[in-house]
C-alpha positions in Angstrom: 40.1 -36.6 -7.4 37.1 -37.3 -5.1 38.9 -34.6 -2.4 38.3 -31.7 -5.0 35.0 -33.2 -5.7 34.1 -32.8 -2.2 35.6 -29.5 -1.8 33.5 -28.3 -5.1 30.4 -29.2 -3.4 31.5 -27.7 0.0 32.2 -24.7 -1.8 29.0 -24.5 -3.8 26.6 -25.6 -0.4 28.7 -22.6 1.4 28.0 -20.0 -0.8 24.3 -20.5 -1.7 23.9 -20.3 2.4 25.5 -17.3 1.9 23.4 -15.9 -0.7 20.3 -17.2 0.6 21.1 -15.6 4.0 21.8 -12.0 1.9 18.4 -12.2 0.2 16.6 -12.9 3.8 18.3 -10.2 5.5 17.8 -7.7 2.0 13.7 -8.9 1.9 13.3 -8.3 5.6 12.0 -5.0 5.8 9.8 -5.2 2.9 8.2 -8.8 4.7 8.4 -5.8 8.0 6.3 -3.2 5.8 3.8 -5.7 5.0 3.3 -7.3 8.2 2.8 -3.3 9.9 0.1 -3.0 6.5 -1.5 -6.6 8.0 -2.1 -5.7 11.7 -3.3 -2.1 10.9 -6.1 -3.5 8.8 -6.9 -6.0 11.5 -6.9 -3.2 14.1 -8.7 -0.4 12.4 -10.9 -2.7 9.7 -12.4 -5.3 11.3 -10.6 -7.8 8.9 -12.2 -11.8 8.6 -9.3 -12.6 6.5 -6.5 -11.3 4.2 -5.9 -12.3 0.2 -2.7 -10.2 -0.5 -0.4 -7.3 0.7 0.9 -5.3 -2.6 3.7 -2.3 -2.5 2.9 1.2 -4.8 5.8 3.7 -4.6 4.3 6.4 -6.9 4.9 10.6 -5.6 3.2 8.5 -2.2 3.8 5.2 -1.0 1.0 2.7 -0.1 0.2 -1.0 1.1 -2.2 -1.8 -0.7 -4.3 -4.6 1.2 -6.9 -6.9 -0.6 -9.5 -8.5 2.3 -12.9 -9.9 3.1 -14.4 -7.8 6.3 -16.3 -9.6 8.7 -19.3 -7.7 8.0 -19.2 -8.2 4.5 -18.7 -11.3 1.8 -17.2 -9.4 -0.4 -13.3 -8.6 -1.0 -12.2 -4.7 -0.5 -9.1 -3.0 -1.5 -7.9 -1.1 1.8 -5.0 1.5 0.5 -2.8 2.1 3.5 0.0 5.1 2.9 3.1 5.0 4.4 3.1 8.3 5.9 -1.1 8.4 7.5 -0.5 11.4 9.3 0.1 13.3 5.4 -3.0 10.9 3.3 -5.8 9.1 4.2 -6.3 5.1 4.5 -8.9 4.3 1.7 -11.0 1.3 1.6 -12.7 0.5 -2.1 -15.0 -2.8 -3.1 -12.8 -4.6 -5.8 -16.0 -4.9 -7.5 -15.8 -1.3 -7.6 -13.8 -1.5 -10.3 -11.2 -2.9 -13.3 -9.6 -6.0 -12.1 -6.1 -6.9 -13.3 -7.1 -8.5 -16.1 -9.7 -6.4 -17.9 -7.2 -3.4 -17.4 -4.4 -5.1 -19.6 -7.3 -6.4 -22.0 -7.8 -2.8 -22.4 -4.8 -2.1 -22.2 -3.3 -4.2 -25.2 -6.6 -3.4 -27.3 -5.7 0.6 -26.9 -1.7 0.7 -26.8 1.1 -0.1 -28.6 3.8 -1.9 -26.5 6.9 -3.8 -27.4 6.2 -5.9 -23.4 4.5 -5.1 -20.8 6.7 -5.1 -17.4 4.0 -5.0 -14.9 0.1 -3.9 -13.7 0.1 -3.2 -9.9 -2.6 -1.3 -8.6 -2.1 2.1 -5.8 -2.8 5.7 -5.6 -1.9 8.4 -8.1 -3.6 11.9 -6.3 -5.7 10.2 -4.1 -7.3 8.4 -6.6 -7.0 4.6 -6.6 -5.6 3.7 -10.1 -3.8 0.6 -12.3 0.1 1.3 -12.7 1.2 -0.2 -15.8 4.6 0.0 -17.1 5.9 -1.3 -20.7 8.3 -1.0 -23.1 7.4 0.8 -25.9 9.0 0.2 -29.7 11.5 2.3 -29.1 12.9 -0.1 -26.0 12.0 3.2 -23.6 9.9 2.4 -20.3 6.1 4.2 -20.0 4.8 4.2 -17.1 0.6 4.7 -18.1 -1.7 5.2 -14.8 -5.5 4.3 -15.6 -8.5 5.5 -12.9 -9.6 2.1 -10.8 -13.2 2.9 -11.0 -14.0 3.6 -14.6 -10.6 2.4 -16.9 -9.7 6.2 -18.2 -6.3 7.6 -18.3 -5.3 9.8 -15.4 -2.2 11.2 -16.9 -0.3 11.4 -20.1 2.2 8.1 -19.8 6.1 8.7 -18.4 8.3 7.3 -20.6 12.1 6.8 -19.7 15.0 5.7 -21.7 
């Protein structure tokens, strides 16, 4: 009894190494992407220190980088797209604009969801802007992109069933 016991538990330990080493080797190139995202801001921006690295994958992909600069205390967005040589890096104060939070407040004040998904902020035509996507009563996904600056809608939402 205590063999098959022991050959459960060598069974169970062998494959969640297994699965652990899958996820490492499938999250790899996004930790990769982030780390480029890192040492670009540090090269070309002048970076004291860095808060977060975020992924957008709207019609253009970006990094988007929160940090503090050394020459200034306060925390600035720095949009970096994956293809520079086609859009421009953008830098924007966060106090520029909506944070996370006061976009969903307006968000569930001025929308009718079923559940929201997710709010990640990027670029929708070179304009930084909130992505939000939710499900809507009808179980479809809406994808609803508001401007970063001022809250308003920059395009009709997407919805997909």
């Amino acid at each position: 009894m205590y063999k098959w016991l022991w050959v459960v538990v060598a069974v169970i330990i062998f494959l969640g190494c297994g699965l652990g080493f899958l996820y490492h080797a499938a999250m790899s190139p996004k930790r990769a992407d982030a780390d480029h995202a890192k040492q670009y801001a540090r090269e070309h921006y002048n970076v004291k220190r860095i808060v977060s690295v975020s992924d957008f994958h709207g019609k253009t992909s970006y990094h988007v980088v929160k940090a503090y600069l050394n020459s200034k205390k306060k925390p600035v967005y720095i949009f970096i797209p994956d293809d520079k040589k086609k859009n421009n890096v953008t830098l924007v104060p966060v106090e520029d604009g909506y944070t996370k939070d006061e976009i969903l407040k307006a968000f569930r004040t001025h929308v009718r969801y079923k559940q929201i998904i997710s709010a990640s902020l990027g670029m929708v035509s070179n304009t930084p802007a909130w992505e939000i996507v939710y499900k809507d009563d009808e179980n479809h996904f809406v994808f609803s992109y508001y401007n970063f600056n001022n809250g308003d809608s920059l395009s009709d939402p997407i919805a997909i069933e």
